[in-house]
C-alpha positions as CSV (number, residue, x, y, z in Angstrom):
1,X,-28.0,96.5,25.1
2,X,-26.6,99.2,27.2
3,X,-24.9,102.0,25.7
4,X,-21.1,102.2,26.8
5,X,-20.8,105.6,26.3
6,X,-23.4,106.3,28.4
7,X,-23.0,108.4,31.8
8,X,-22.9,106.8,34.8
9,X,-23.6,108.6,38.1
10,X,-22.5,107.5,41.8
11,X,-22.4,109.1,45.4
12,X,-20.4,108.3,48.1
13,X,-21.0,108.8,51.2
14,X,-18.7,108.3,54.1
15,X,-18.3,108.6,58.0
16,X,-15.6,106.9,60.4
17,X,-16.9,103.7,59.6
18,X,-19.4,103.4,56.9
19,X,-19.2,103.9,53.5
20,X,-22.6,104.1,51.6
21,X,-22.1,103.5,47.4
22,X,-25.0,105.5,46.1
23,X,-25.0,104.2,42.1
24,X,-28.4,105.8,39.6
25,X,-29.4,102.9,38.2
26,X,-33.0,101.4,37.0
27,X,-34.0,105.4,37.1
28,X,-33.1,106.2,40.2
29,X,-30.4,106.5,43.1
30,X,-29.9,103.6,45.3
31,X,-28.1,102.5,48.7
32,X,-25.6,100.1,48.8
33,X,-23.4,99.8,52.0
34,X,-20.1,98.7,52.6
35,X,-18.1,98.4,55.5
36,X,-14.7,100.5,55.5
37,X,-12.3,103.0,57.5
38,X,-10.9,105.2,55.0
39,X,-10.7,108.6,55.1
40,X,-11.7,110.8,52.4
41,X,-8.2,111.9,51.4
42,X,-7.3,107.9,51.5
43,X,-10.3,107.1,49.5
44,X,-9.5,109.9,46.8
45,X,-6.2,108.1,46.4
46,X,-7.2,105.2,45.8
47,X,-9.7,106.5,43.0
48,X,-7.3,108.2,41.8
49,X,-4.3,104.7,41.7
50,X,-7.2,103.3,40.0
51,X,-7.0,103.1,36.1
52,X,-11.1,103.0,36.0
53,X,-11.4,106.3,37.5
54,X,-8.6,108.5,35.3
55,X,-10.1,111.2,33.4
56,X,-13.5,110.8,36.0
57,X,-14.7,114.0,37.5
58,X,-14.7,113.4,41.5
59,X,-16.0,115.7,43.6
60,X,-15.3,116.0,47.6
61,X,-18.0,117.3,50.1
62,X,-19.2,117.7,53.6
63,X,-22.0,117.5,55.5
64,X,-23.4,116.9,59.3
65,X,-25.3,113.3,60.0
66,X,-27.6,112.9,57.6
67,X,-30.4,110.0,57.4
68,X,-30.5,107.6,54.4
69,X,-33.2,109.5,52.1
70,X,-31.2,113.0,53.2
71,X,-28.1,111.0,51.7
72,X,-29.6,110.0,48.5
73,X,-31.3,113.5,47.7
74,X,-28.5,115.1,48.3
75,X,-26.6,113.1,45.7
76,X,-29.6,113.2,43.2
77,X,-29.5,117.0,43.9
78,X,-25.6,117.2,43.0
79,X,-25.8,115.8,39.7
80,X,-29.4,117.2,38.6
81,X,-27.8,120.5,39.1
82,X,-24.3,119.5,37.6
């Protein structure tokens, strides 16, 4: 039985029109693509409108192109070092 008070982790990462939903789970980060045209001030909002995500610690970045496994180390990276 899974723990409910246990942390959950999740990247996002987003361009013009991709966003890629990087959630830990089974061990390890994964990616799970979705199609949207949001920008990141837009998609902050939203987060932030949504009653799941008060009291959640969201962080914004930026970063050149980067390739799938770039995408996912970096977001690994961020919360091993958090």
């Amino acid at each position: 039985m899974k723990d409910q008070h246990q942390k959950q982790y999740a990247g996002v990462w987003m361009d013009h029109r991709n966003a890629v939903f990087i959630p830990f789970t089974d061990g390890a980060f994964a990616i799970q693509e979705d199609k949207v045209c949001k920008s990141q001030e837009e998609f902050l909002n939203f987060l932030n409108d949504d009653n799941h995500f008060k009291n959640k610690k969201i962080t914004l970045g930026s970063a050149e192109k980067m390739t799938d496994p770039q995408t996912v180390a970096k977001v690994r990276d961020f919360f091993k070092n958090a």
